[in-house]
C-alpha positions in Angstrom: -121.7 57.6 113.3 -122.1 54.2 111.7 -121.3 56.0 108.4 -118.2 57.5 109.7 -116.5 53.7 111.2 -117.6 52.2 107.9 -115.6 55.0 105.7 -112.8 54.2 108.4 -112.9 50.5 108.3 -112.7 50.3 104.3 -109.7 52.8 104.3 -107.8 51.1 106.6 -108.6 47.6 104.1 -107.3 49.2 101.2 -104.2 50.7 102.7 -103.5 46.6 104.2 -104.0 45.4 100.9 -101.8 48.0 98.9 -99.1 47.3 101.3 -99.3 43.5 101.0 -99.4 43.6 97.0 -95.2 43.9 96.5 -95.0 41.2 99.1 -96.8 38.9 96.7 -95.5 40.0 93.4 -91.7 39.1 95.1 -93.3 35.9 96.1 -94.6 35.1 92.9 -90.8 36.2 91.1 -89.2 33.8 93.8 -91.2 30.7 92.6 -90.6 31.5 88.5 -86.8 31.7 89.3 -87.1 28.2 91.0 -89.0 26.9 88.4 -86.2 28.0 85.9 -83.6 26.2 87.9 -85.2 22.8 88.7 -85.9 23.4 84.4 -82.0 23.5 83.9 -81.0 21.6 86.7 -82.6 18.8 84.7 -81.4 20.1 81.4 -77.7 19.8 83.2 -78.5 15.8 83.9 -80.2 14.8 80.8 -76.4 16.1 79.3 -74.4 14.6 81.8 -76.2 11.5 81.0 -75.8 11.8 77.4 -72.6 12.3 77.9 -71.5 9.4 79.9 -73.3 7.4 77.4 -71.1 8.7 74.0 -67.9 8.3 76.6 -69.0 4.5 76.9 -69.7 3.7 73.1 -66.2 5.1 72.5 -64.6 2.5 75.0 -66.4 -0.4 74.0 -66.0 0.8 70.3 -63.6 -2.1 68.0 -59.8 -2.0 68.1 -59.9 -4.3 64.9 -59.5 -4.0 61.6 -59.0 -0.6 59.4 -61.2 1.6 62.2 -58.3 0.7 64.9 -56.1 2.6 62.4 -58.4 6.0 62.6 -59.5 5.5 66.4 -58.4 8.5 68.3 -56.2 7.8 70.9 -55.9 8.9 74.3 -53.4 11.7 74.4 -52.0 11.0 77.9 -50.6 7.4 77.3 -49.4 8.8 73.7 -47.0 11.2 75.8 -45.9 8.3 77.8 -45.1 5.8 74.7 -41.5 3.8 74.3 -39.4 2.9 72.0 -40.6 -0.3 71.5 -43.9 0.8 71.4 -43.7 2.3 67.7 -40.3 0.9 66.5 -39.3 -2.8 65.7 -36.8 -3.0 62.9 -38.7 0.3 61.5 -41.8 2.7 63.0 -44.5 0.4 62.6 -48.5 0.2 63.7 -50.7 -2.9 63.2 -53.8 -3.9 64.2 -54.5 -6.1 67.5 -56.2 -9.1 65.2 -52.7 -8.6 62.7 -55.2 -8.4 59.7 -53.4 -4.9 59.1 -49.6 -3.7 59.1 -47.5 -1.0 58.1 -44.0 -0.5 58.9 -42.0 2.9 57.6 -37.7 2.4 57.4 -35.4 5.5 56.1 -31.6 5.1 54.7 -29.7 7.8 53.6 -26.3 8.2 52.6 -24.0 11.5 52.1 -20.6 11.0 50.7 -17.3 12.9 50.0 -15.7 12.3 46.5 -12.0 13.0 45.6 -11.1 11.8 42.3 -7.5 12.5 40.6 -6.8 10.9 36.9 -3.1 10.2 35.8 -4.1 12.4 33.1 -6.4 15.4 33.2 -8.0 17.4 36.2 -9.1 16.1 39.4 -12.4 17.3 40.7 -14.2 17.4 44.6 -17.6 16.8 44.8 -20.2 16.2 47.9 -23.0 13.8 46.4 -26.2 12.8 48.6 -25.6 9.0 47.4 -28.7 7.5 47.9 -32.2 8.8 50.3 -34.2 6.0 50.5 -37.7 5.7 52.4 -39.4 2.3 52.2 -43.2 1.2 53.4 -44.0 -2.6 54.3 -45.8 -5.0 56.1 -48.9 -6.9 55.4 -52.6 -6.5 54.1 -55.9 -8.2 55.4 -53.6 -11.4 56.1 -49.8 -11.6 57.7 -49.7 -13.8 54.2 -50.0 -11.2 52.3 -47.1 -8.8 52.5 -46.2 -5.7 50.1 -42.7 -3.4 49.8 -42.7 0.0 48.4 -39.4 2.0 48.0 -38.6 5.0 46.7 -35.3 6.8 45.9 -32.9 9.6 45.6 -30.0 9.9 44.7 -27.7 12.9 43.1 -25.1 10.9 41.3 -26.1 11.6 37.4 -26.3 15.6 38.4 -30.1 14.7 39.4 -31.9 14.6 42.2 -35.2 12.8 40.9 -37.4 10.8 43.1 -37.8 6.9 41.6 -40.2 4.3 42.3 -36.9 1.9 43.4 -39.1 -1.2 44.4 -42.6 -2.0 44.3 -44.2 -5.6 44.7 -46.3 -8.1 46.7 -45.5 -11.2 47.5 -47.8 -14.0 49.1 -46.3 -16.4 51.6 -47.3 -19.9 51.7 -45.1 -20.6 54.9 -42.3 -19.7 56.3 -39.9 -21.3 53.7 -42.1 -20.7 50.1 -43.4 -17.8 48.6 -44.1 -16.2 45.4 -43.3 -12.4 44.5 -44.5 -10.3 41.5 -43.4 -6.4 41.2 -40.2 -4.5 40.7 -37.9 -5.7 42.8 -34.1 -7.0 43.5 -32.6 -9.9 42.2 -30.9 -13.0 43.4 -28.1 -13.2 41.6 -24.7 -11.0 42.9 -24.4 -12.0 46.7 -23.0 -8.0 47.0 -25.2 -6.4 45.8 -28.3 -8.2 46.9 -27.0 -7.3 50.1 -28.4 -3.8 51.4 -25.7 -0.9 50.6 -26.3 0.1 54.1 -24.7 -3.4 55.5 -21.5 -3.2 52.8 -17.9 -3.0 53.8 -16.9 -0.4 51.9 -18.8 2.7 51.1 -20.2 1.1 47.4 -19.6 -1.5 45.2 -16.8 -3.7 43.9 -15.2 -2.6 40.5 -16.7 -6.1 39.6 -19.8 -6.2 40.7 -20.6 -2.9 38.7 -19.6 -4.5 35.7 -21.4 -8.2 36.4 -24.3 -7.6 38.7 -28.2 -8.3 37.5 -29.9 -5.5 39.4 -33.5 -5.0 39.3 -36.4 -6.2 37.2 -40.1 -6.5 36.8 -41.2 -9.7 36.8 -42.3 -13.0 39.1 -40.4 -14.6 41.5 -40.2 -17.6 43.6 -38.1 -18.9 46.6 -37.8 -20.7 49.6 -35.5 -22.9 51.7 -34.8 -26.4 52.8 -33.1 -26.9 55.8 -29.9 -25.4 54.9 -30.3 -24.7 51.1 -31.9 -21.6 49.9 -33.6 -21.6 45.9 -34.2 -18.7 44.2 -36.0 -18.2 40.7 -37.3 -15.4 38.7 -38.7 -14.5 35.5 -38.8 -10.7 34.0 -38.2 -8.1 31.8 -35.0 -7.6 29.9 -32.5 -6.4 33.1 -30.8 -3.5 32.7 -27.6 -2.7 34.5 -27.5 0.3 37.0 -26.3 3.0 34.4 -29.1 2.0 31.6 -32.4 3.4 31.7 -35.9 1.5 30.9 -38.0 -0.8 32.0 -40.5 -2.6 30.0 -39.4 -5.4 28.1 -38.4 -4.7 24.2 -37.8 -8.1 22.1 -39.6 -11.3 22.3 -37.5 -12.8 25.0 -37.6 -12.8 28.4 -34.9 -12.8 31.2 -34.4 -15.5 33.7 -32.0 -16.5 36.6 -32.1 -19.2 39.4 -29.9 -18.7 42.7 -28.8 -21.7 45.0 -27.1 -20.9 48.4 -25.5 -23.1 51.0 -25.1 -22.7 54.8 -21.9 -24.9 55.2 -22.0 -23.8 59.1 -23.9 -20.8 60.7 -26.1 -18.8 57.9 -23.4 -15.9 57.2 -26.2 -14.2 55.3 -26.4 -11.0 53.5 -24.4 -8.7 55.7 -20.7 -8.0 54.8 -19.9 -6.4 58.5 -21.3 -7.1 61.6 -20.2 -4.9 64.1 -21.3 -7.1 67.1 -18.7 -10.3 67.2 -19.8 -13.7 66.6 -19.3 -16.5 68.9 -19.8 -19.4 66.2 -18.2 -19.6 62.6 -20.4 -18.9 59.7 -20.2 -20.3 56.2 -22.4 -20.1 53.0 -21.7 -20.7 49.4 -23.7 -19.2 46.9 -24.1 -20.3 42.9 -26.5 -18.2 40.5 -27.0 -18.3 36.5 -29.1 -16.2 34.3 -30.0 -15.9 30.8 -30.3 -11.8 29.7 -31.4 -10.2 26.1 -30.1 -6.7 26.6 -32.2 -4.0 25.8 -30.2 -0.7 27.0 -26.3 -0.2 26.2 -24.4 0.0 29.4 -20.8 1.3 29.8 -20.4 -0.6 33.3 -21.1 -3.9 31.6 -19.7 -3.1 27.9 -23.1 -4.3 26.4 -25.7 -2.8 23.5 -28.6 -3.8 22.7 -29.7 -6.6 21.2 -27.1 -8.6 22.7 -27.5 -12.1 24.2 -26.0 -12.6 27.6 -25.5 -16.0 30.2 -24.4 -14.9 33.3 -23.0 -17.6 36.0 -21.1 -16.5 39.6 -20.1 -18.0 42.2 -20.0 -16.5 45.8 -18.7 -17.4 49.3 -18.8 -15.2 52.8 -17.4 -16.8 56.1 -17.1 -15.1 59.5 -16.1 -15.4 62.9 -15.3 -13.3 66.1 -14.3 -9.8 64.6 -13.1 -11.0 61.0 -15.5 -11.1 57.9 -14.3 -12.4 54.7 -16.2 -12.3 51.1 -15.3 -12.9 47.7 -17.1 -13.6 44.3 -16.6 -14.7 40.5 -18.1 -13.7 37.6 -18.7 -15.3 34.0 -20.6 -13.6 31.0 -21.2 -15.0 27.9 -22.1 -12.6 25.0 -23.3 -13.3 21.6 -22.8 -9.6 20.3 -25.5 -8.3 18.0 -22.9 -7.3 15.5 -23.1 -9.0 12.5 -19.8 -11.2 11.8 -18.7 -10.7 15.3 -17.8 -13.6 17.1 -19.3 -14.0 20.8 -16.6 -13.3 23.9 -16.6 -14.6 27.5 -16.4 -11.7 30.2 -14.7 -12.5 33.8 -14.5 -10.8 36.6 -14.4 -11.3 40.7 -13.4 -9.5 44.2 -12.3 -10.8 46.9 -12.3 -8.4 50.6 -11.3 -8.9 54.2 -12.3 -6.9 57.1 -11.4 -7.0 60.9 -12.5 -4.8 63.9 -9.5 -3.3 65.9 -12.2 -2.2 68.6 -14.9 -4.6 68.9 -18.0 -2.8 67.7 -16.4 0.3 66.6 -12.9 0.8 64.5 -12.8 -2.0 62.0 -10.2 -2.0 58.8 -11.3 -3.5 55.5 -9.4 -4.1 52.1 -10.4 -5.3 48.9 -8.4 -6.2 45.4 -11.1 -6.5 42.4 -10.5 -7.2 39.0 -12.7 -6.9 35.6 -12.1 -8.4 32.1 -13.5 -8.0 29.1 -13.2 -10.0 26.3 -13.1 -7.5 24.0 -14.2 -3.5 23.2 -18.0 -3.6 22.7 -19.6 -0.4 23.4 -17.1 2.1 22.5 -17.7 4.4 25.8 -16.0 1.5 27.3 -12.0 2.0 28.3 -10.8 -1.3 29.0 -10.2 -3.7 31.8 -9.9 -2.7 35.6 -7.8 -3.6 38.2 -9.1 -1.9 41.8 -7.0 -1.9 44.4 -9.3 -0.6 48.2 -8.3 0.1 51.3 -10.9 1.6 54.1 -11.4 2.4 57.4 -15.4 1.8 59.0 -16.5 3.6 62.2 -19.3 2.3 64.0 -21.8 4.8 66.2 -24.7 3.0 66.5 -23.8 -0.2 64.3 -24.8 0.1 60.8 -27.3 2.4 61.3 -25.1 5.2 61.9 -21.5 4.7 60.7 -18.7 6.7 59.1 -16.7 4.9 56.2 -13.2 6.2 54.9 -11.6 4.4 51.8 -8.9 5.0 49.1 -8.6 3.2 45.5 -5.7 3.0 42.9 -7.7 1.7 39.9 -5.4 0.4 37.4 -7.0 0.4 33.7 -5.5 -1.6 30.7 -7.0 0.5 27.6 -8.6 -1.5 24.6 -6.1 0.4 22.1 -3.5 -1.5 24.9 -2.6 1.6 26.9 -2.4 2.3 30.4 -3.3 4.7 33.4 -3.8 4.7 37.0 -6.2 6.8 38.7 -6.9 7.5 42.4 -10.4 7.4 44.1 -10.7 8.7 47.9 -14.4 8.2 49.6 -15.7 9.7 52.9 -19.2 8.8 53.5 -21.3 8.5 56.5 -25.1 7.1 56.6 -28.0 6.7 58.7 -30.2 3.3 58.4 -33.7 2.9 60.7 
């Protein structure tokens, strides 16, 4: 009987315990999957963590220096930028200690040409006049300040890219510095003026055949209280048709500019499309010694001649009226042998006035070249230019339409004579 509750007892044990054994397998898989979570939970936090930490560093990291350039920038306030924010006189960055600048300007001019000879067949043709881009600003001190330009242009049937400008210049306060590079000259008031800021849509008949362009070379200039000084030493200067640029014979160029504010600065701006309130005067005086290198048919030089150069320039303006004009001098010891040496003159004189304030203005311009006599023989004779033109102002000079008409009158060396007609539509963007 005993037996019998025993056998009972211990069957009814193992059934309790076979029942319970799923219970504590689920049991045990409960507690592993909690284990696993609390294991990522704190996996989640140690990143979080890290996280908040790198987002920290990258606020508190330096907005100085060359790193400020290459700092990634929070996209949300770049969508919400202004104008002035990126563009002062050209797009522009900088860094916030001014160690650092950089400043990016574009110019651009497309123009319409009509051209009819007394004598032969007239011709059309569309020209991209000159593409400009231009990078400035300063390096490691606001002392320190560099220009690079570069060029295009399809007059010449070309469209080449050219290094126009390249220098650096150091600034030992605001009214003395020195420059050494590639760069413009202060010698013809026109064209040391921007062609972007002209009256008319290019040069004067004149200033083609007298300017000093562009040279490599030192420079150095300042101002005291109303007088501005300019001097410069380079390379042989070659006029805008000749080609070259490293200096040939044993002698070098040189020129010295002196300029005059007699009232208000009128500066080197031939229009200004805003009026003036206050008159503005300046006189100008410039001389230069020039061994020619390259034969030019705008100046009527070869080379190996000897040039001095002198002109005189004036610019007054108030309200809407401008008015420039300019002489020229040359003196030319030919390299010819038994020629005798010949004085060169030249000058313009233009006038402009703005029918609507800011927008229409009319312009005119008489110009005159002489040569003393025929030196290169690509060279016809002397020029009389006769201009007429009509600006329109969108946005100032920096977008404008220009509309002008020449009779240029040409006394041939072999003493001949024609007249030929020039018509010019161009219109331009400056930034």
């Amino acid at each position: 009987m005993k037996s019998g509750r025993w056998k009972t007892l211990l069957l009814s044990a193992l059934v309790v315990v076979c029942a319970h054994q799923p219970v504590l397998a689920q049991k045990e898989d409960i507690t592993l999957l909690r284990q696993q979570m609390a294991e990522q939970r704190r996996l989640m936090e140690a990143m979080e963590k890290r996280l908040l930490e790198l987002e920290g560093k990258e606020k508190a990291r330096p907005t100085t220096g060359l790193e400020a350039g290459y700092t990634k920038g929070d996209g949300a306030l770049r969508r919400g930028i202004t104008a002035k924010d990126i563009y002062d006189g050209g797009f522009y960055v900088k860094t916030d200690d001014d160690s650092f600048s950089l400043r990016v300007n574009g110019f651009g001019q497309v123009r319409y040409t009509f051209f009819e000879p007394e004598k032969g067949k007239s011709n059309h043709n569309f020209d991209v006049a000159l593409a400009r881009i231009a990078f400035s600003g300063h390096v490691f001190d606001p002392n320190v300040t560099y220009f690079m330009q570069y060029e295009a242009s399809t007059f010449g049937n070309s469209n080449r890219v050219s290094a126009l400008d390249w220098w650096m210049k150091y600034n030992f306060s605001p009214d003395f510095a020195l420059q050494a590079g590639r760069f413009i000259l202060p010698y013809s008031r026109q064209f040391y003026t921007h062609p972007g800021n002209l009256l008319f849509s290019d040069l004067s008949a004149a200033d083609y055949a007298f300017n000093l362009q562009r040279a490599i070379g030192t420079h150095a200039g300042g101002k005291i209280g109303p007088v501005s000084f300019d001097g410069a030493l380079t390379n042989s200067i070659r006029a805008l048709d000749a080609g070259g640029q490293q200096n040939i014979g044993d002698e070098l160029a040189w020129l010295g500019r002196v300029e005059v504010d007699i009232l208000e600065p009128y500066g080197y701006l031939e229009s200004s499309p805003t009026p003036v309130s206050a008159p503005q005067l300046s006189i100008g005086a410039a001389g230069a010694f020039n061994p020619i290198d390259e034969a030019s048919n705008f100046q009527n030089v070869l080379p190996g001649d000897r040039t001095t150069n002198a002109t005189l320039d004036a610019g007054f303006r108030w309200d809407r009226f401008s008015l420039q004009a300019a002489g020229h001098f040359r003196h030319n010891n030919f390299k010819a042998a038994g020629r005798k040496s010949g004085e060169d003159w030249g000058y313009y004189a233009q006038a402009g006035f703005y029918l609507v304030p800011e927008r229409w203005e009319l312009s005119g311009r008489v110009s005159g070249v002489d040569f003393a006599r025929s030196n290169n023989p690509t060279v016809r004779g002397d020029i009389m230019e006769y201009t007429a033109g009509l600006n329109y102002y969108l946005y100032g000079h920096n977008v404008k339409l220009q509309m002008d008409y020449s009779f240029i009158d040409t006394d041939t060396f072999s003493g001949g004579n024609r007249g030929d007609h020039l018509l010019r539509v161009q219109t331009q963007f400056l930034f």
